[in-house]
C-alpha positions in Angstrom: 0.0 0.0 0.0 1.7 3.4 -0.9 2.7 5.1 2.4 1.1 8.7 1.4 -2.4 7.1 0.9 -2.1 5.6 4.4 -1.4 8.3 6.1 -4.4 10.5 4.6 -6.4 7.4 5.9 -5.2 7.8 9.5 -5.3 11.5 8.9 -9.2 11.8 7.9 -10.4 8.5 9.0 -12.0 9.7 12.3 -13.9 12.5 10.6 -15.9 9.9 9.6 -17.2 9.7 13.0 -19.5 12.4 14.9 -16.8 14.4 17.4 -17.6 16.1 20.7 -15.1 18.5 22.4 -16.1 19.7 25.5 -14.4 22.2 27.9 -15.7 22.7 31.8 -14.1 24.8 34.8 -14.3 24.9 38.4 -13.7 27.0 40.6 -14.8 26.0 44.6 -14.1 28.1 47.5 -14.9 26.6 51.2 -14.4 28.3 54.5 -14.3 26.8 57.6 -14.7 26.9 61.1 -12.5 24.2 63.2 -13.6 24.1 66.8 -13.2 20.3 67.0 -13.1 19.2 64.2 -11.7 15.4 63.5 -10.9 15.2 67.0 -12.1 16.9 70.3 -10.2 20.6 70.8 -8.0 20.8 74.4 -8.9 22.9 76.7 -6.1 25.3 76.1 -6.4 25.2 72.1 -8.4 28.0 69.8 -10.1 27.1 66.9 -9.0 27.5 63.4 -10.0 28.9 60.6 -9.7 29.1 56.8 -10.6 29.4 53.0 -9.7 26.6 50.9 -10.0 26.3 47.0 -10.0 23.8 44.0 -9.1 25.1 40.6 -10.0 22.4 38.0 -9.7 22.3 34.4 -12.1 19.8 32.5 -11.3 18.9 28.8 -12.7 16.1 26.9 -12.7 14.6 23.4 -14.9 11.7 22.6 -16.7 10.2 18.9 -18.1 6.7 18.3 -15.6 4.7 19.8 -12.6 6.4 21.6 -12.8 8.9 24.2 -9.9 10.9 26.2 -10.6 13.2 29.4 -8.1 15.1 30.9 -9.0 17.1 34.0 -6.6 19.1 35.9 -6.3 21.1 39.3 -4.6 23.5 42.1 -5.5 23.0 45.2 -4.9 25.6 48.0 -5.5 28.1 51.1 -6.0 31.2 50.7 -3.0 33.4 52.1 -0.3 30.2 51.6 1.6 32.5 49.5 2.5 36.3 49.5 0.1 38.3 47.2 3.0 39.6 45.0 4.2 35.8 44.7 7.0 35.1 42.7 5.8 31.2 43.3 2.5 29.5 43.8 2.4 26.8 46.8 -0.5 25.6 44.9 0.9 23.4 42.4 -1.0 22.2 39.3 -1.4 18.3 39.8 -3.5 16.0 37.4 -6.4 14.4 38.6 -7.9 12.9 36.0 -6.0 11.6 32.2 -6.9 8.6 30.0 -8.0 7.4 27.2 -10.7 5.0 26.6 -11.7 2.8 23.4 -14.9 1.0 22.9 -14.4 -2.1 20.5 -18.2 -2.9 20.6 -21.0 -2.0 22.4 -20.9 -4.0 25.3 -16.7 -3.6 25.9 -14.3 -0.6 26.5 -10.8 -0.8 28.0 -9.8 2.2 30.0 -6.1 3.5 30.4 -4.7 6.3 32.7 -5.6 8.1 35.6 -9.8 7.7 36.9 -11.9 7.7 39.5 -12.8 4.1 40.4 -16.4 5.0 42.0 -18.9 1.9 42.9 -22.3 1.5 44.4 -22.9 3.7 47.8 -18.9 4.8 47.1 -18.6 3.3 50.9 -15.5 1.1 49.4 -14.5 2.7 46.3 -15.3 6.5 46.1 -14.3 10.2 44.5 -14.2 11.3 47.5 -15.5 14.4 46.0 -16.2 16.6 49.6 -11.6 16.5 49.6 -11.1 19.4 47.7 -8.1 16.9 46.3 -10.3 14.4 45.7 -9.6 10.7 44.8 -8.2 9.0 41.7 -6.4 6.0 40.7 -3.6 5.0 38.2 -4.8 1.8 36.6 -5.9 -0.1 33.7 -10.0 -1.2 33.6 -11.7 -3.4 31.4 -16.0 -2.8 31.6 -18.2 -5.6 30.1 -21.9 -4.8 29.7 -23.0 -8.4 27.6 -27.2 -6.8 28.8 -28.7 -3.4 29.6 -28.8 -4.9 33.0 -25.6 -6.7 33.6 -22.0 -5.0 33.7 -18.7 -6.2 35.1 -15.9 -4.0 35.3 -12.2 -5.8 36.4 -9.2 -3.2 37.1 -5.4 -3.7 38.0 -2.4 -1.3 39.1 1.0 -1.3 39.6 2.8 1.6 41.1 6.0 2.9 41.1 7.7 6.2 42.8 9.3 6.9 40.0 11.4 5.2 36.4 14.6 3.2 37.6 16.8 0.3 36.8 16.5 -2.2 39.2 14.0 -2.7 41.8 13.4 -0.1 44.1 11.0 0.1 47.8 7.9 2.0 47.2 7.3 4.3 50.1 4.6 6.0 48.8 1.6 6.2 51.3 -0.6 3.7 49.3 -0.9 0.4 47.7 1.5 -1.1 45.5 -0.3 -3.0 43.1 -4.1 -3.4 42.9 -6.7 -5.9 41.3 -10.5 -5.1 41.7 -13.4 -6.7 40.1 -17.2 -5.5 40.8 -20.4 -7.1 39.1 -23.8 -5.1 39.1 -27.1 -6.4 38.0 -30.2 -4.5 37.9 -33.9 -6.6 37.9 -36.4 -3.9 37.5 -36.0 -1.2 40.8 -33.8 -3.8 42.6 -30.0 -3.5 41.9 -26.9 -6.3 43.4 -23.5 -5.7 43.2 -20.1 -8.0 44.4 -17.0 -6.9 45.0 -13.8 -8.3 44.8 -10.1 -6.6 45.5 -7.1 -7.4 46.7 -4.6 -4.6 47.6 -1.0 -4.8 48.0 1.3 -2.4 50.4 5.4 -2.8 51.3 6.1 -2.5 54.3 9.4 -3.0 56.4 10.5 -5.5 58.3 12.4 -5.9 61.6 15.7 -7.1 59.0 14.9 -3.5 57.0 14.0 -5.9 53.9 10.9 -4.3 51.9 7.7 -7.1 51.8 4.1 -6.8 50.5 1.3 -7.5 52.3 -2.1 -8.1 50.7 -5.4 -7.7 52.0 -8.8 -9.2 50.3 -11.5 -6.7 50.6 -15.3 -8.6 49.3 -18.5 -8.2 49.6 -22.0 -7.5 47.9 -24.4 -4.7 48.0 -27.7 -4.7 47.3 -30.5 -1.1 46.7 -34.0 -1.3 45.6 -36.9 1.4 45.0 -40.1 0.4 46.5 -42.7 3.1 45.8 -42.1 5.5 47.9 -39.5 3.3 50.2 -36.0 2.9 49.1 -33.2 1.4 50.5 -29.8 0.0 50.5 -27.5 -2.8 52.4 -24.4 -4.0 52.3 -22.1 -6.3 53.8 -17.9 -6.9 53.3 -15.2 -9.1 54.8 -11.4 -8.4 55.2 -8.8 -10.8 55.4 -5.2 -11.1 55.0 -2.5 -9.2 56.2 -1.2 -5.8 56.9 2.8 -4.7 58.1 3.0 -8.9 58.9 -0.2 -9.1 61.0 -3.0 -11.0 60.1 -6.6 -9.4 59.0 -10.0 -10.4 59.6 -12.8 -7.8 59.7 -15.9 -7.3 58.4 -18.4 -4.4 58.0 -22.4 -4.2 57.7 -24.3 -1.0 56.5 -28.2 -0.6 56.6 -30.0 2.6 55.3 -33.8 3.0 54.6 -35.3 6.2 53.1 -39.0 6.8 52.9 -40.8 10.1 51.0 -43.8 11.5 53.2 -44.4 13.9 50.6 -43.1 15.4 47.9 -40.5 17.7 49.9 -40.1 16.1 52.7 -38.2 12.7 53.5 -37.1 10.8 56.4 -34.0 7.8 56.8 -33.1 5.4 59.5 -29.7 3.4 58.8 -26.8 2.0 60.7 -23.5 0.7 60.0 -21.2 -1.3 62.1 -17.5 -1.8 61.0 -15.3 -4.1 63.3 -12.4 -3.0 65.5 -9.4 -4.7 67.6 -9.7 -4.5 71.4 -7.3 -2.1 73.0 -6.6 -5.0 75.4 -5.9 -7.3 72.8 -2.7 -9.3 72.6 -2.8 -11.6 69.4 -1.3 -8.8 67.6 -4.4 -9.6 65.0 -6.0 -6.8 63.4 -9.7 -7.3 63.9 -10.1 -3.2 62.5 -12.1 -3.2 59.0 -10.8 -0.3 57.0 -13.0 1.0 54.3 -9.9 1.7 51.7 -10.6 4.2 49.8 -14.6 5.1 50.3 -15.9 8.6 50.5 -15.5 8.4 54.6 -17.0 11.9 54.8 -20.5 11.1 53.5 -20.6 8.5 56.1 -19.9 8.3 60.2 -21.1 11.9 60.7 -19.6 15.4 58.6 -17.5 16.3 61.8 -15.1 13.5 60.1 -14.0 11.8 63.5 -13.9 8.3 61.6 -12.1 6.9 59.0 -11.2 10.4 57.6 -7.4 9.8 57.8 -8.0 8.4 61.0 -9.2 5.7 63.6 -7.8 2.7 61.1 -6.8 0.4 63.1 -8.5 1.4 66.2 -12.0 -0.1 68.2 -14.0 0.5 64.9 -17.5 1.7 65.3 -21.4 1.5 65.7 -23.3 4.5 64.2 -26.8 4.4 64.6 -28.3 7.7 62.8 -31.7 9.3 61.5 -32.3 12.0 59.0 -35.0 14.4 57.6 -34.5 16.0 54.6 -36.5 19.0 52.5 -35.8 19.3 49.0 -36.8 21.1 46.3 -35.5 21.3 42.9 -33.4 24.3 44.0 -33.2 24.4 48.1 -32.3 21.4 50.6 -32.0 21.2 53.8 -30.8 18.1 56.4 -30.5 17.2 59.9 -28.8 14.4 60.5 -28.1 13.1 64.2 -25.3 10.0 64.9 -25.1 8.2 68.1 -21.8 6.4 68.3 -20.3 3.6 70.2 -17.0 1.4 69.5 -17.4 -1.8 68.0 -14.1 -3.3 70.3 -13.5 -2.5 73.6 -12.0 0.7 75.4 -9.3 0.6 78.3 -8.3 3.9 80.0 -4.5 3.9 80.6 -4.7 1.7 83.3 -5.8 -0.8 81.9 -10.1 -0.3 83.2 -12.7 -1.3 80.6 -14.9 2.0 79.3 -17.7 2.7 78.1 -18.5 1.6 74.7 -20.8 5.3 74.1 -18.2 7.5 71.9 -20.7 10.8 71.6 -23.6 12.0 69.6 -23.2 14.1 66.7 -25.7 16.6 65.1 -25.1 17.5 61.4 -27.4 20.3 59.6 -26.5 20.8 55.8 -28.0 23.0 53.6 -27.8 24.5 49.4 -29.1 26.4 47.5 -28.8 26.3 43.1 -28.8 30.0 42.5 -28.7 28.7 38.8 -27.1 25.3 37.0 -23.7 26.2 37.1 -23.8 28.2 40.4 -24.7 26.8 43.9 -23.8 28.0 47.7 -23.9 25.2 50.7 -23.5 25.5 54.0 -23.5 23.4 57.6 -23.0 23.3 61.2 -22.3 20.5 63.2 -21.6 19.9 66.6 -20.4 16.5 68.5 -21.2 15.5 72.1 -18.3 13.4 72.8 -17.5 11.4 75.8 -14.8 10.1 78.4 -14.0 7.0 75.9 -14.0 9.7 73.1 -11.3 11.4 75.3 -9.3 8.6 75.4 -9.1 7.3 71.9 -8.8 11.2 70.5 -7.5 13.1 73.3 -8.8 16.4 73.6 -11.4 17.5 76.3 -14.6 16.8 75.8 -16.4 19.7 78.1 -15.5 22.3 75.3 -17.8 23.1 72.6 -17.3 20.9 69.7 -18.4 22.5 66.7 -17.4 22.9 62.9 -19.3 25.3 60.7 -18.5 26.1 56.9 -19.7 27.6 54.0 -19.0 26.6 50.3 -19.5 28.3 46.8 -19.2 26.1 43.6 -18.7 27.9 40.2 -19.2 25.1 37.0 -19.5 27.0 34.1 -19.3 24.9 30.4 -16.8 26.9 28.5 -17.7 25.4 25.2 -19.1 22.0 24.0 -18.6 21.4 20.5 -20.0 18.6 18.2 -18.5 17.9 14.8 -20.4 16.1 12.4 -19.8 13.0 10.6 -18.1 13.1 7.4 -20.0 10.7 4.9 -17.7 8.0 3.6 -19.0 9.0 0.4 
């Protein structure tokens, strides 16, 4: 074949297919108030306070078959660098970049940076509240052989960086990664199983790097019953983790019913194991829910599981919520009462309490229009002597945390080629 006519073919080729190019910013300012936040304040401590901000960048490409998304960010607080700044503290980080090909209808192969986001995101999750948020460098293959039926498998292998031979990897994450989820839907009634192993180096007592894996399964199940809905899930842990052996398990139960057409009221609860403080196995008994969206779960005051309290007593959170919403304004009020799954010695060795605190969450926003919202909440946590001695802190002081964030998401441009006929 003469070379010039192929390269007009991989030249003009595509425009034979229908091309969308999209562009999308956003810019998301929150402040806060931190008067015991993530763990109870000491009595001698003032609260804190600041602006924080996500930049991000949003560009996509995508016809018939092959789509690319590239999405990137700066992430900062206001004041971390001088106003006539010769540098930016904020540097420009990727969050999302890869490219995806569908070779049928039913199959597409992913490669690059994504967000990995399943079911009630309790496992895997964007963690979207992190103004950082959470994504993954892997590979994913998604299978959808029905309308109702998908499985997607993924796998990663990290590195800190190009080299010859070997090298530890020290980063704070897994090493290598393999995850499989299945989802079926039969008519308002969806199930979904989980399967992932996850591996992490540690060192050992002879300074010689290891990896440690830990299986992480489970299934989840959500259904829509008029006006009733629902979810429930259930996962096991096992393995092992810095040469100590894992077995955990977590339950979640969450029911939502719709009074009217406003209002709506939810009970749930979720119980995720812990390792007693007494304990001398040297098991871990503490499930860990990876890398889930922590802060939409276990209260907003983000005293659990929110880069913190793995490992620990784990945790019983029974909650309630009632909920107006309108296509423009909601509002929430969410109480948690909290105890510890394992059990709680003082430092001499006494049995506590299992009763960590209450918490009270109210969250409200408003859509001024589509591509411009404001939201806002206050919460406050009633902690208590056990509280005190898993978090320090005292636990007389006011607890609170208030903030207040602005989303701007305009579409710069979105832009749809047409197909060229072959003709």
């Amino acid at each position: 074949m003469n070379k010039y006519y192929l390269l007009f073919a991989l030249l003009f080729t595509s425009g034979l297919f229908a091309q969308t190019f999209e562009a999308d910013l956003q810019v998301r300012p929150r402040f806060e108030y931190r008067n015991g936040y993530k763990t109870l304040l000491q009595e001698d401590a003032d609260a804190a306070s600041h602006t924080s901000q996500r930049t991000r960048l949003i560009l996509g490409y995508a016809d018939e078959a092959l789509k690319v998304k590239f999405s990137g960010q700066s992430i900062g607080v206001w004041g971390d660098s001088p106003t006539m700044r010769l540098e930016d503290n904020n540097a420009f980080t990727i969050f999302e970049a890869y490219g995806q090909y569908q070779t049928s209808p039913d199959f597409l192969f992913r490669l690059g940076r994504q967000v990995l986001s399943y079911d009630n995101q309790r496992i895997l999750g964007e963690v979207g509240w992190a103004q950082q948020a959470q994504s993954h460098d892997a590979a994913l293959i998604s299978w959808k052989p029905a309308v109702n039926h998908r499985l997607d498998i993924a796998a990663a292998y990290n590195a800190e960086a190009e080299s010859l031979i070997e090298m530890p990897y020290r980063i704070n994450s897994y090493q290598n990664m393999q995850m499989a989820w299945y989802h079926m839907d039969v008519n308002n009634v969806g199930f979904s199983f989980l399967l992932m192993n996850t591996g992490y180096e540690f060192d050992t007592p002879l300074q010689d790097r290891e990896v440690d894996y830990i299986q992480t399964f489970g299934a989840f199940h959500n259904f829509v019953s008029g006006n009733l809905s629902g979810d429930v899930g259930a996962y096991g842990q096992t393995g092992s983790r810095n040469d100590r052996d894992v077995s955990a398990w977590y339950a979640g139960l969450n029911l939502n019913y719709k009074v009217t057409d406003l209002w709506r009221v939810g009970v749930g609860g979720e119980y995720l194991s812990g390792t007693d403080m007494n304990d001398t196995s040297g098991e871990i008994n503490s499930f860990t829910p990876l890398f889930g969206t922590n802060h939409g779960f276990n209260g907003h005051m983000d005293y659990f599981y929110v880069g913190n309290h793995q490992n620990s007593v784990g945790l019983l959170d029974l909650y309630g919520k009632i909920s107006y919403v309108t296509p423009k304004f909601e509002f929430s009020i969410m109480p948690h009462v909290f105890s510890s799954a394992a059990t709680v010695v003082d430092a001499a060795g006494n049995v506590q309490d299992d009763y960590l605190g209450t918490e009270i969450d109210f969250a409200a926003g408003y859509k001024i229009r589509k591509d411009l919202g404001i939201n806002f909440g206050y919460s406050q946590m009633f902690g208590s002597e056990s509280l005190e001695i898993l978090k320090g802190g005292d636990k007389d002081r006011t607890q609170n945390w208030a903030w207040v964030m602005v989303s701007f998401s305009p579409k710069l441009f979105s832009y749809t080629k047409p197909a060229v006929s072959a003709q």
